[in-house]
RONULO-768177 format. One line per field, with one value per atom (N, C-alpha, C, O): residue number from 1; residue in one letter; atom name; x, y, z. Coordinates in nm, 4 decimals. Example, Ala and Ser with C-alpha at 12.3 -4.5 7.8 and 13.67 -1.06 7.14 Angstrom:
BEGIN
pos <- c(1,1,1,1,2,2,2,2);
code <- c(a,a,a,a,s,s,s,s);
site <- c(N,CA,C,O,N,CA,C,O);
xx <- c(1.3190,1.2300,1.3200,1.4236,1.2850,1.3670,1.2900,1.3409);
yy <- c(-0.5690,-0.4500,-0.3300,-0.3319,-0.2250,-0.1060,0.0030,0.1138);
zz <- c(0.7800,0.7800,0.7800,0.8465,0.7080,0.7140,0.7870,0.8039);
END
This chain:
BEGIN
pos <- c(1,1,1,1,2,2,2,2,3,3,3,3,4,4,4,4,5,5,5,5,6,6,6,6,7,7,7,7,8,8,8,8,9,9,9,9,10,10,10,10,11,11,11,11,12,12,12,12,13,13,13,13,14,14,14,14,15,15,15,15,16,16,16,16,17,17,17,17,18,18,18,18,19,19,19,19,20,20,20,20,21,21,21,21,22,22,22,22,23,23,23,23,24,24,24,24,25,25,25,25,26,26,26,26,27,27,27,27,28,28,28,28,29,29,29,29,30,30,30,30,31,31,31,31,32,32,32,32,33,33,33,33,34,34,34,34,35,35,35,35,36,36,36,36,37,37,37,37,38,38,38,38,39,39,39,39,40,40,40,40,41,41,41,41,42,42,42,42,43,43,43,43,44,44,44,44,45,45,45,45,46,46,46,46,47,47,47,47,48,48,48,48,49,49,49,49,50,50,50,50,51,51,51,51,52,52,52,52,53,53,53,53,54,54,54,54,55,55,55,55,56,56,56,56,57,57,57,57,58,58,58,58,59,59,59,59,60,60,60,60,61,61,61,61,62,62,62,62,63,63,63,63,64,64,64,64,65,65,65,65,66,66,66,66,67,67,67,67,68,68,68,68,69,69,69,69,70,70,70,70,71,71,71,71,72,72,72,72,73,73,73,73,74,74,74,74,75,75,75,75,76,76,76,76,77,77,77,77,78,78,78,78,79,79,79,79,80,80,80,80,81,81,81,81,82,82,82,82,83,83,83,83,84,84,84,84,85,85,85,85,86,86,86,86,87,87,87,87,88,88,88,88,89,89,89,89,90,90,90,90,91,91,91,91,92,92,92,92,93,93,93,93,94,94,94,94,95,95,95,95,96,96,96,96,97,97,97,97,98,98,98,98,99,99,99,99,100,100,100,100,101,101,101,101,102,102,102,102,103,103,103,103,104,104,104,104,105,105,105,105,106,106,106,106,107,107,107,107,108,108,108,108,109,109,109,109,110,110,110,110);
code <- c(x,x,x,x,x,x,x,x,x,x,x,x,x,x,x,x,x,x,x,x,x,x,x,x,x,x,x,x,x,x,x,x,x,x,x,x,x,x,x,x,x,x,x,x,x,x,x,x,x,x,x,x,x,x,x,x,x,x,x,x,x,x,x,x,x,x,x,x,x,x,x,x,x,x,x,x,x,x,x,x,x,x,x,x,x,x,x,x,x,x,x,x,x,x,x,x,x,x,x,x,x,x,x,x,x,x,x,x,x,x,x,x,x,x,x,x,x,x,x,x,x,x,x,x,x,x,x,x,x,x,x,x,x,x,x,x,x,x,x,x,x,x,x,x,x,x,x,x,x,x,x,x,x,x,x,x,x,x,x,x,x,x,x,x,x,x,x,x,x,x,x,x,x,x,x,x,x,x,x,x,x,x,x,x,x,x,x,x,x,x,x,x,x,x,x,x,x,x,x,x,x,x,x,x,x,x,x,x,x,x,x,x,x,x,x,x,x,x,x,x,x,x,x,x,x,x,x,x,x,x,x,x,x,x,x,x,x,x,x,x,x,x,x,x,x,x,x,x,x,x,x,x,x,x,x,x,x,x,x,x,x,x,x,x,x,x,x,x,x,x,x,x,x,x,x,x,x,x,x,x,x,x,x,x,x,x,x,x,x,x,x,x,x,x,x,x,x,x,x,x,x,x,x,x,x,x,x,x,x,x,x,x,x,x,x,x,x,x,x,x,x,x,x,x,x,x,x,x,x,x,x,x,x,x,x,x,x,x,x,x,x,x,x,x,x,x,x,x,x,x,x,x,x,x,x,x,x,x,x,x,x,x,x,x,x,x,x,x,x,x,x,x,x,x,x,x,x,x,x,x,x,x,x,x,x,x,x,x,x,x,x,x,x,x,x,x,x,x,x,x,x,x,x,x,x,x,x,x,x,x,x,x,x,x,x,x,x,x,x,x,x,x,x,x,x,x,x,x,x,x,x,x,x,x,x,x,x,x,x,x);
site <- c(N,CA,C,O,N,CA,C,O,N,CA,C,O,N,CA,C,O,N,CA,C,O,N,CA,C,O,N,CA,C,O,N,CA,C,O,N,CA,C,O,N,CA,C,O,N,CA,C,O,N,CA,C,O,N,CA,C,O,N,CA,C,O,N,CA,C,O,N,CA,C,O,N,CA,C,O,N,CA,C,O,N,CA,C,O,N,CA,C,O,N,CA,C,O,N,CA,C,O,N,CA,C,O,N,CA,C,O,N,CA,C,O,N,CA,C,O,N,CA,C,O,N,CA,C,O,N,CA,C,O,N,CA,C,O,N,CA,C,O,N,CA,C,O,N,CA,C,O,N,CA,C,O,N,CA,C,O,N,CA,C,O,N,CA,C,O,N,CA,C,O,N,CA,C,O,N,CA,C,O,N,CA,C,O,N,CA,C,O,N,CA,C,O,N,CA,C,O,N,CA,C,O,N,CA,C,O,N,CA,C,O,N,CA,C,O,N,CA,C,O,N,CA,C,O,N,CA,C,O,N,CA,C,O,N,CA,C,O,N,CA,C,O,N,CA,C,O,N,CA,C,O,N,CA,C,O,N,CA,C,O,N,CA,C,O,N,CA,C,O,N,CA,C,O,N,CA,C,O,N,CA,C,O,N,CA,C,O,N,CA,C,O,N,CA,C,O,N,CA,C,O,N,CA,C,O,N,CA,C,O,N,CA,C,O,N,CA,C,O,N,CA,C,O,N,CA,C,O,N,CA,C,O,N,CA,C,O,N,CA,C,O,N,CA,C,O,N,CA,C,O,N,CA,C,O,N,CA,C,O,N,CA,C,O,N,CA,C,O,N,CA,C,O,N,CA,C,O,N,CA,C,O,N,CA,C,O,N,CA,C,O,N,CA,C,O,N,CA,C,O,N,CA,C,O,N,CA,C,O,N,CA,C,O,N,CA,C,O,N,CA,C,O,N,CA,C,O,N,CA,C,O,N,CA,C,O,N,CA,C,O,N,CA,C,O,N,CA,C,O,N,CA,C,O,N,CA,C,O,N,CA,C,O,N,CA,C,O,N,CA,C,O,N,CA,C,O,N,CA,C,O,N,CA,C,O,N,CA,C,O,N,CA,C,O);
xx <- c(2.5096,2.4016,2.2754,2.2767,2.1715,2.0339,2.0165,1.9225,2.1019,2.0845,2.1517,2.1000,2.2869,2.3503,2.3374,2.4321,2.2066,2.1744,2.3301,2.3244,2.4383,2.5775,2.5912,2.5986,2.5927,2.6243,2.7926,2.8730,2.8150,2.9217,3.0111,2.9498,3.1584,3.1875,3.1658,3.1543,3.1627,3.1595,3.0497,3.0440,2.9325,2.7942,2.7706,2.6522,2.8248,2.7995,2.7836,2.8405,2.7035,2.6720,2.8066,2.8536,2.8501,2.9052,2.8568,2.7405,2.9237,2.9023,2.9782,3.0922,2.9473,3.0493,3.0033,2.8943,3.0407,3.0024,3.0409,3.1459,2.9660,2.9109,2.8972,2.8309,3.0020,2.9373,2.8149,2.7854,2.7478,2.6546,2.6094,2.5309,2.7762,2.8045,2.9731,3.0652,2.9591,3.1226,3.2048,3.3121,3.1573,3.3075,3.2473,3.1313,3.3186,3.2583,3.3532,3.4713,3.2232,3.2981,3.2851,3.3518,3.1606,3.1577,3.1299,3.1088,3.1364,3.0440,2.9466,2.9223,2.8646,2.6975,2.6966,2.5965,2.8042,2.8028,2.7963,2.7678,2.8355,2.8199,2.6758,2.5985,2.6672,2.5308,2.6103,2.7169,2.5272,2.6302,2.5154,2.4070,2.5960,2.5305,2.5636,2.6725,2.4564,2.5068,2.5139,2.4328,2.6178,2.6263,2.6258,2.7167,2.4959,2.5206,2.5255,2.4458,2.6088,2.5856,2.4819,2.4114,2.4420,2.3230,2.3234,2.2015,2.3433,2.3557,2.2434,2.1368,2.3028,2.2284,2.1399,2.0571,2.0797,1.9311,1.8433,1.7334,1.9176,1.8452,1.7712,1.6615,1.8906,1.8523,1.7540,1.6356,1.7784,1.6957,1.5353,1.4458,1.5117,1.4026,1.3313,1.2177,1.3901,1.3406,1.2601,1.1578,1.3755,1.3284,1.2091,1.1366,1.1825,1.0941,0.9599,0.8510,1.0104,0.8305,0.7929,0.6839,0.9039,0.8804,0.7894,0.6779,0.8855,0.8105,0.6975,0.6487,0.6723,0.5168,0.3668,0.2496,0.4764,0.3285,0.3300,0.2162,0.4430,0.3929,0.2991,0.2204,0.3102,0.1851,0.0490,-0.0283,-0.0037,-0.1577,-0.1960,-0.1196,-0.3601,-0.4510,-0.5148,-0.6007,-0.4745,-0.5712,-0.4691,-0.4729,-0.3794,-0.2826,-0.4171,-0.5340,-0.3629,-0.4335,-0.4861,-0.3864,-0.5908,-0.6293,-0.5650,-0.5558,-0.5171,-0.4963,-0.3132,-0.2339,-0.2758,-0.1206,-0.1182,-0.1871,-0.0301,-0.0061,0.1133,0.0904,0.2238,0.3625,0.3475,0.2856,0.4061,0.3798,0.2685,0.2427,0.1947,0.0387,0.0719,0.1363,0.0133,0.0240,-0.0596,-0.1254,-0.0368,-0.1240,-0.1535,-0.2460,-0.0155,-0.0810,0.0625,0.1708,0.0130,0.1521,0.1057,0.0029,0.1999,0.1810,0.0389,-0.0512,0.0415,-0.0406,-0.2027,-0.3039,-0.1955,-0.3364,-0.3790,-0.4772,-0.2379,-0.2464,-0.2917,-0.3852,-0.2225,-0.2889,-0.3988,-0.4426,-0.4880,-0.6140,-0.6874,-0.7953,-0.6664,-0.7137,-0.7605,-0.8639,-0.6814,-0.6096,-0.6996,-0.7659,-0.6826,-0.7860,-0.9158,-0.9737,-0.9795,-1.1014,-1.1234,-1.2373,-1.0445,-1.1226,-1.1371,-1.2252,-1.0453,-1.0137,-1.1544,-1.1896,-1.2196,-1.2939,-1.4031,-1.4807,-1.4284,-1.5549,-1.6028,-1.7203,-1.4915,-1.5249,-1.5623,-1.6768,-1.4672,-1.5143,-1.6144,-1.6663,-1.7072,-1.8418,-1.9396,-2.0453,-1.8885,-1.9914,-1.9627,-1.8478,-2.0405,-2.0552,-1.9874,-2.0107,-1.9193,-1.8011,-1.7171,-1.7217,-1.6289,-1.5374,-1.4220,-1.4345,-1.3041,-1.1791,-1.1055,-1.1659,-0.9952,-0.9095,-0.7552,-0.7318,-0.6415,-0.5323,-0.3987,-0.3640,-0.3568,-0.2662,-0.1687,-0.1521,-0.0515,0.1299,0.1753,0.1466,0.2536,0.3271,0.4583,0.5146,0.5138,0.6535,0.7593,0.7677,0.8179,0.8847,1.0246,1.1067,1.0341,1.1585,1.2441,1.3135,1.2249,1.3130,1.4402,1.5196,1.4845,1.6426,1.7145,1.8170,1.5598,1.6252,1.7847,1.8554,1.8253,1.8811,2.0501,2.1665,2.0190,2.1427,2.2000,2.1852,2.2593,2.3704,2.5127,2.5224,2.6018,2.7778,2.7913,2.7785,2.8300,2.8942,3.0316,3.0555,3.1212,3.2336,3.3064,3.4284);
yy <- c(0.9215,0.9413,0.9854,1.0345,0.9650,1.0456,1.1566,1.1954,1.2412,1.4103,1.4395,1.5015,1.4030,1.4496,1.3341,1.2863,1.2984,1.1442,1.0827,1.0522,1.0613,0.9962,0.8908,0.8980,0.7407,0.6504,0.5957,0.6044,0.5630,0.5411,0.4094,0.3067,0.4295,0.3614,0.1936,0.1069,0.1657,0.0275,-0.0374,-0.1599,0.0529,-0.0034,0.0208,0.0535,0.0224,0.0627,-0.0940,-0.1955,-0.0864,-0.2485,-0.2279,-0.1272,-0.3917,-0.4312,-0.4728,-0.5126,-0.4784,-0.5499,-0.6288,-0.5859,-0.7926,-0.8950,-0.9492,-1.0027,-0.9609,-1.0506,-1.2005,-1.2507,-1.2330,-1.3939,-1.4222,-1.3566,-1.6030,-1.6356,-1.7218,-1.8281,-1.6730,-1.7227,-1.9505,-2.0449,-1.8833,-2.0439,-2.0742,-2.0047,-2.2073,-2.2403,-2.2443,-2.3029,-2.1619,-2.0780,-1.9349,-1.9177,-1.8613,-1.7191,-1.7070,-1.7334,-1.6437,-1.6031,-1.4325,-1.3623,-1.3961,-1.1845,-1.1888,-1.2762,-1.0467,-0.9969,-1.0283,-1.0552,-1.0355,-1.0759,-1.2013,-1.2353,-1.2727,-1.4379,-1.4254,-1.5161,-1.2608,-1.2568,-1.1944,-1.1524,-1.2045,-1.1313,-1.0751,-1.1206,-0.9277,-0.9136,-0.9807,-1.0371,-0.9444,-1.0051,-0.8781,-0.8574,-0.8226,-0.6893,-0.7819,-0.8678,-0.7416,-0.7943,-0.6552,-0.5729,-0.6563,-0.5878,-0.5964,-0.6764,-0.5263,-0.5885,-0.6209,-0.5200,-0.6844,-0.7035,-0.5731,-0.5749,-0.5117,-0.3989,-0.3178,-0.2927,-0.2636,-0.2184,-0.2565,-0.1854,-0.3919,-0.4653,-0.4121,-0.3632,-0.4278,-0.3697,-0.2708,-0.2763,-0.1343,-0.0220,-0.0452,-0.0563,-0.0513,-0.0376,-0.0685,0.0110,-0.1788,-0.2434,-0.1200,-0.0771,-0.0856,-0.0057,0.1710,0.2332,0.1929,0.2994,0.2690,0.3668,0.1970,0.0892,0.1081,0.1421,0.0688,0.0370,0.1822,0.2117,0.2661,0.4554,0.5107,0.5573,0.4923,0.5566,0.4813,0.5312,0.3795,0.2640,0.3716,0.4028,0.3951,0.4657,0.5735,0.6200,0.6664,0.7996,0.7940,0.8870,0.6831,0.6848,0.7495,0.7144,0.8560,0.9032,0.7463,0.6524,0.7429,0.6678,0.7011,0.6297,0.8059,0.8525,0.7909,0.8441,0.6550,0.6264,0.5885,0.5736,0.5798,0.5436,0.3554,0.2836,0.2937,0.1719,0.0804,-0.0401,0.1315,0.0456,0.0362,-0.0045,0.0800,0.1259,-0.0525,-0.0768,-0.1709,-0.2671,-0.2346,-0.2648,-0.1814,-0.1851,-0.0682,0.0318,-0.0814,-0.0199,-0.0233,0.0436,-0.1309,-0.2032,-0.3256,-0.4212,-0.3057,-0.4570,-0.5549,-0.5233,-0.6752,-0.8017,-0.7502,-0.7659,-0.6865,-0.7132,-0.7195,-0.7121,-0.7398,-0.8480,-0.8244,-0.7662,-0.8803,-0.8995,-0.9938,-0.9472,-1.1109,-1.1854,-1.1153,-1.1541,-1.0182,-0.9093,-0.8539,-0.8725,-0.7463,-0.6570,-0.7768,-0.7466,-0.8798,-0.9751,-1.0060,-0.9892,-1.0673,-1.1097,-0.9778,-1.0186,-0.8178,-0.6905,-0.6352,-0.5794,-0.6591,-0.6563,-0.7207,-0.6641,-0.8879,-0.9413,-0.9704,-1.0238,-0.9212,-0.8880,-0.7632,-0.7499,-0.6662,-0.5367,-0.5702,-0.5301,-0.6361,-0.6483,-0.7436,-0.7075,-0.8171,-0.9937,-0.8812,-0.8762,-0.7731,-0.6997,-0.6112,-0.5864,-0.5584,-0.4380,-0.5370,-0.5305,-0.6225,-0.7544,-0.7604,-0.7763,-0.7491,-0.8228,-0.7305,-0.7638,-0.6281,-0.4633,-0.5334,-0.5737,-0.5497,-0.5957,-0.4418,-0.3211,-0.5162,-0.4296,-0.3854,-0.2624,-0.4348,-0.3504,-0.4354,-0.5327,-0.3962,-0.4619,-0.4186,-0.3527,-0.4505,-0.3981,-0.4219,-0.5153,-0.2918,-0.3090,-0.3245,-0.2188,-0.3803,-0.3949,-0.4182,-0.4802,-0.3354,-0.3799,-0.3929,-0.3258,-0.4965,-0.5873,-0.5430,-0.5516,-0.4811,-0.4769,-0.5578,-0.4915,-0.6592,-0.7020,-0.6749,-0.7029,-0.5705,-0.5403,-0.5870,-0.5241,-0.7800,-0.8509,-0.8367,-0.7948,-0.8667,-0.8658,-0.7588,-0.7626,-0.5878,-0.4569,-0.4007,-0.3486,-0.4219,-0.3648,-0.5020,-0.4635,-0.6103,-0.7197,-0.6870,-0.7527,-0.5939,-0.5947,-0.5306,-0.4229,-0.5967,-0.5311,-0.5165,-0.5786,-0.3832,-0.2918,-0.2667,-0.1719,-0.3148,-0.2788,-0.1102,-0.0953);
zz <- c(1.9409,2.0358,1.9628,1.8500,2.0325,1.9741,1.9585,1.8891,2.0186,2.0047,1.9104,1.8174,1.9076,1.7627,1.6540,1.5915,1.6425,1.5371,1.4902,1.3711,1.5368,1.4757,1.5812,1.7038,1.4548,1.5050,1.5275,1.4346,1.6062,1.6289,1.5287,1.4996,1.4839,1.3606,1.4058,1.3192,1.5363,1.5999,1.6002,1.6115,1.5852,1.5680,1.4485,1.4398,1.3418,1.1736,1.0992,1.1394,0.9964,0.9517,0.8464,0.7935,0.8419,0.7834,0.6547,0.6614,0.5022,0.4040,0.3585,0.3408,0.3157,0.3449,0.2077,0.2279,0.0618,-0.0264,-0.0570,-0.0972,-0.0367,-0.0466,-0.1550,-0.2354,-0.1969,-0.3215,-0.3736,-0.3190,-0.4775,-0.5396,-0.5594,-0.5507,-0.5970,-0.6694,-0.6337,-0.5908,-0.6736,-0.6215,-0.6971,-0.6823,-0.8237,-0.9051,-0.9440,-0.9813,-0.9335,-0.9408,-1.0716,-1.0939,-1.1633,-1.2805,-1.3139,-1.3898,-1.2158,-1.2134,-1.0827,-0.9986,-1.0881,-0.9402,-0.9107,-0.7931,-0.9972,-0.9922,-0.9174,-0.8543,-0.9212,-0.8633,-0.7221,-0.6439,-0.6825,-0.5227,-0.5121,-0.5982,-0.3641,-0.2834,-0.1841,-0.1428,-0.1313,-0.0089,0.0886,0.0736,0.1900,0.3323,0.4715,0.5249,0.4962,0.5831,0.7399,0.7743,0.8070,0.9275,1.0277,1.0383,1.0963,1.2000,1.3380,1.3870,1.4258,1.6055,1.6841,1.6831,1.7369,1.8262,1.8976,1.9149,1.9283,1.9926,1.9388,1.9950,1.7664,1.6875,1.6827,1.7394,1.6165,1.5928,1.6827,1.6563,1.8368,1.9662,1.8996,1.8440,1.9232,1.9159,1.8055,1.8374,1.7157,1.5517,1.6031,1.5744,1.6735,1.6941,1.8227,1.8025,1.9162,1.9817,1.9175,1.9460,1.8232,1.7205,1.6489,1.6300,1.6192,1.5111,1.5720,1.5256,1.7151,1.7836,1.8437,1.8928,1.8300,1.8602,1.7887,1.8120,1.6545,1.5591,1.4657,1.3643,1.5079,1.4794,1.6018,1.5806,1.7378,1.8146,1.7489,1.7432,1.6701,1.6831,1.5244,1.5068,1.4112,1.3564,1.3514,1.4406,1.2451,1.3010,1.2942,1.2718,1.3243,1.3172,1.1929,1.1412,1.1463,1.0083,0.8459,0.7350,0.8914,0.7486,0.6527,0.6879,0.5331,0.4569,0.4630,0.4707,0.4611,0.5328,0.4106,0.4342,0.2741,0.1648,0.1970,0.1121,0.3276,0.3754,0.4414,0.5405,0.3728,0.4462,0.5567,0.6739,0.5265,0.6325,0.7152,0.6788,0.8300,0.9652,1.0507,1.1508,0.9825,1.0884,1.1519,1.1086,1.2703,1.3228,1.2203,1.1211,1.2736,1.1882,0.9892,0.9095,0.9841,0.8068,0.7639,0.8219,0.6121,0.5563,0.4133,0.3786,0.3355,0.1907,0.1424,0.0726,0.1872,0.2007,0.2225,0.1642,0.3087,0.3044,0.1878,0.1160,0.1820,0.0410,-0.1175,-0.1916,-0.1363,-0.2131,-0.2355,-0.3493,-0.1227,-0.1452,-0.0681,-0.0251,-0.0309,-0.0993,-0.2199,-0.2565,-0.2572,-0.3963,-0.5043,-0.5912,-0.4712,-0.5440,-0.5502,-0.6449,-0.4089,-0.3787,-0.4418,-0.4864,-0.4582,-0.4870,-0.6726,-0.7487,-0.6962,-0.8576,-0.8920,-1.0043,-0.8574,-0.8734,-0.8585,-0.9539,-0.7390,-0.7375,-0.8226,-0.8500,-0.8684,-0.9680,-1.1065,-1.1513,-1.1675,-1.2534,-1.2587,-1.3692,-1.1221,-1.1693,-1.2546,-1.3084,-1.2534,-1.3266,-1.4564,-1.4745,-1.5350,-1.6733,-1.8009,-1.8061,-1.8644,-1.9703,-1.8778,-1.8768,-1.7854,-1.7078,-1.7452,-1.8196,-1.6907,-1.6798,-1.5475,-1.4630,-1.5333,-1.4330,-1.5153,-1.5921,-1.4703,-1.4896,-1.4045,-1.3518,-1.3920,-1.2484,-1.3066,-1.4116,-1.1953,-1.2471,-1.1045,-1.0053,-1.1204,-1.0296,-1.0611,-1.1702,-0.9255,-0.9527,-0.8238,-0.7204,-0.8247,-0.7300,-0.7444,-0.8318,-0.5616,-0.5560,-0.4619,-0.3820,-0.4906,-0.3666,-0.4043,-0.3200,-0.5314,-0.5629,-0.6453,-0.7134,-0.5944,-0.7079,-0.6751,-0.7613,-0.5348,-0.4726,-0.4729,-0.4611,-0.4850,-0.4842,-0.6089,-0.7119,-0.5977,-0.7466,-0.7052,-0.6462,-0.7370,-0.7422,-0.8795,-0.9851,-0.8234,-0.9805,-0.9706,-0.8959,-1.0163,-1.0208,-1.0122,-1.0189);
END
């Protein structure tokens, strides 16, 4: 329930590993795949749009996730607008690190 935050073991996500390829020679050859109830998603999605209103209005504006209408695709050409502007000040540079963390988290460890 919501008062004592404990989800019940029937609405708990599942982890199901999936193979990569059609001979698995490690673990790595799998991905998992979390399966959870529609039930949950519900709930999850209702929490989601709770705590999206209770948001200040004062986030930081360079904040892409938890705004309506923004996306990666924003933060990018942000990003490269602010980088192309500062460029134009004569002797300047810019330094930027890119870190992508689509597949930090897909790993089986024995």
């Amino acid at each position: 329930s919501l008062s004592s935050s404990i989800v019940s073991t029937c609405l708990k996500m599942t982890i199901v590993p999936v193979s990569k390829k059609s001979t698995v020679s490690c673990l790595n050859d799998y991905h998992p795949v979390s399966l959870r109830p529609i039930v949950m998603k519900c709930f999850e999605r209702l929490v989601m749009r709770h705590i999206k209103t209770q948001l200040p209005p004062s986030l930081d504006p360079m904040q892409f996730v938890y705004h309506p209408n923004r996306s990666t695709d924003g933060a990018i050409s942000t990003t490269l607008h602010l980088a192309l502007t500062h460029l134009d000040n004569k002797d300047s540079y810019v330094r930027m690190l890119f870190i992508d963390f689509s597949s930090a988290f897909i790993r089986i460890i024995p």
